[in-house]
C-alpha positions in Angstrom: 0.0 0.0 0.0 1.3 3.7 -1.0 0.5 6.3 1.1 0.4 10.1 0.7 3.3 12.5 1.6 1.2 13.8 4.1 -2.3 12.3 4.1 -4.6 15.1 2.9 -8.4 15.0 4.3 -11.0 16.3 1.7 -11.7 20.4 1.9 -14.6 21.1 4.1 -16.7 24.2 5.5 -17.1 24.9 9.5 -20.1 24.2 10.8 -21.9 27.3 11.4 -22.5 25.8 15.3 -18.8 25.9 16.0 -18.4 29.7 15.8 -17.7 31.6 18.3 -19.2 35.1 19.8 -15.8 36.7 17.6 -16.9 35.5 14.6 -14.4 32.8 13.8 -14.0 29.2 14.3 -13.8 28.2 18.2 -10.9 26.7 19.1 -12.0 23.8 20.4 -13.3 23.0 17.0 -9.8 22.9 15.3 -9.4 19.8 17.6 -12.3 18.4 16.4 -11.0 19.0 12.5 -8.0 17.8 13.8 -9.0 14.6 15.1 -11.2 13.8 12.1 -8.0 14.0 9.6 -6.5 11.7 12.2 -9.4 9.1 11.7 -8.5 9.4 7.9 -5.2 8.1 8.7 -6.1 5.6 11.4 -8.6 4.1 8.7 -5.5 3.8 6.4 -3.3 1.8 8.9 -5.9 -0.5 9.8 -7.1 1.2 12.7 -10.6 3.0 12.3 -14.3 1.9 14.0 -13.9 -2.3 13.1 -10.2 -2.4 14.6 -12.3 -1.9 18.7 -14.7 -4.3 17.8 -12.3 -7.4 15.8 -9.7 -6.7 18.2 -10.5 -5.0 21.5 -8.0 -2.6 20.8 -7.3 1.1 19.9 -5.8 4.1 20.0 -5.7 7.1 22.8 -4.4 10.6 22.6 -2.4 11.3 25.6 -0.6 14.5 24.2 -1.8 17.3 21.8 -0.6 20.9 21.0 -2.3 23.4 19.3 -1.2 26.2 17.7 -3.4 28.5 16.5 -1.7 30.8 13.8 -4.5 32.5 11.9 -8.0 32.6 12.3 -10.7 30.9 10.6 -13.9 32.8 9.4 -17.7 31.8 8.8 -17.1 31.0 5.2 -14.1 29.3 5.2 -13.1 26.1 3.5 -10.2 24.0 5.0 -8.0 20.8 4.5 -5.9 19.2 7.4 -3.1 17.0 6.7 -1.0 14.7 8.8 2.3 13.7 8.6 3.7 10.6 11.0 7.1 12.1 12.6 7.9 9.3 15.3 6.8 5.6 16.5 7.5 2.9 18.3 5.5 0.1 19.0 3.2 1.5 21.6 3.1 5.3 20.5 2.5 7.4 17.3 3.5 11.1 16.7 1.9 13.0 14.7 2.0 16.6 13.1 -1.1 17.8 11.3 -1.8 21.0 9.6 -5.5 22.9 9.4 -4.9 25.2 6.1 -7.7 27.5 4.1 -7.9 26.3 0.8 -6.1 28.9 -0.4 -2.9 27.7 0.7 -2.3 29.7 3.6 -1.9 27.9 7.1 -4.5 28.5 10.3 -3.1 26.4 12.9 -0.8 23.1 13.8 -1.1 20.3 16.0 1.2 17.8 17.4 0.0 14.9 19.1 1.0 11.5 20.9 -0.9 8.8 20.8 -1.1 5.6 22.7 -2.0 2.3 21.7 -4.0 1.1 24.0 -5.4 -2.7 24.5 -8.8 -2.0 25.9 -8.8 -5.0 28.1 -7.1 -3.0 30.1 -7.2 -0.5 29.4 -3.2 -0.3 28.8 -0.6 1.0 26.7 0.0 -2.3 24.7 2.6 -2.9 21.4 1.0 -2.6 18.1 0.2 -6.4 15.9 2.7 -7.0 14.0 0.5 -6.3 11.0 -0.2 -2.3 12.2 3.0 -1.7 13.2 4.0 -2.8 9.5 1.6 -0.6 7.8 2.6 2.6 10.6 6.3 2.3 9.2 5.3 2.4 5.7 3.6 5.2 5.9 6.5 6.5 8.4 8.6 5.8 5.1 6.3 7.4 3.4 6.6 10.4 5.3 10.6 10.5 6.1 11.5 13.1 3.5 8.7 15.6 4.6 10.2 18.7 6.2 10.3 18.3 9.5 7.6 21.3 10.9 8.7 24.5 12.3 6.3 24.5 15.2 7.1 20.5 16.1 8.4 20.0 19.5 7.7 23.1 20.8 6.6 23.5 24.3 4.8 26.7 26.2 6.5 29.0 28.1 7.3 32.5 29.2 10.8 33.8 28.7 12.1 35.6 31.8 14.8 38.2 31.5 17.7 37.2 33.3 19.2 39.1 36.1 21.5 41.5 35.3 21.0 41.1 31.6 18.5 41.3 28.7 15.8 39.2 27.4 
């Protein structure tokens, strides 16, 4: 199987619902376009709805940062797409991007998921079979650019004493 360098969901409006009293797209609904691009790639790997119910097992997030970068208006279409940027057997790492159609980026995410055996629930290695399909599409993605925003943390820069900040 051939994957996309990144995996591209389809464009789509905002639910008119999901605005907020500013008149842009709340930001708790950039997770929720976020997480529907991830489905899009857990469907690829074997992993969507049917993976729970065959074998009891499936994916958490346990990590996610948002950056929000430009704001999203009532008419706007957008795309998300993720990129896989680290694995192991028990944990995926992913960098998505929410852009307007016109090219120009609204906001990033970076996440890290768990796989998670729901007999548990526990963090539990991947089948052979998943973990196969997440490095091919890791291959896929090896020769993205790695993103400007991934890694980043939040914090406050303090001047130091005695110097400049």
């Amino acid at each position: 199987m051939l994957f996309d360098a990144p995996v591209i969901a389809p464009p789509r409006g905002l639910d008119p619902a999901w605005l907020d009293y500013n008149g842009h797209l709340n930001m708790a609904y950039y997770n929720v376009l976020f997480d529907q691009a991830a489905e899009l790639v857990f469907d690829l790997i074997g992993c969507g709805p049917g993976y729970l119910a065959a074998r009891n097992k499936s994916f958490f997030t346990a990590e996610t940062h948002v950056c929000y970068l430009r704001e999203l208006k009532p008419d706007a279409m957008v795309r998300a797409s993720t990129q896989v940027i680290d694995f192991d057997s028990k944990r995926v790492r992913l960098f998505q991007e929410l852009r307007h159609v016109d090219g120009w980026l609204s906001a990033t995410c970076e996440s890290m998921l768990l796989h998670i055996d729901m007999s548990g629930p526990r963090a539990a290695a991947m089948p052979d079979d998943i973990l196969a399909t997440v490095t091919r599409m890791s291959e896929a993605h090896k020769d993205l650019p790695r993103p400007e925003q991934a890694g980043r943390s939040i914090g406050i820069p303090r001047k130091q004493a005695g110097g400049a900040a």
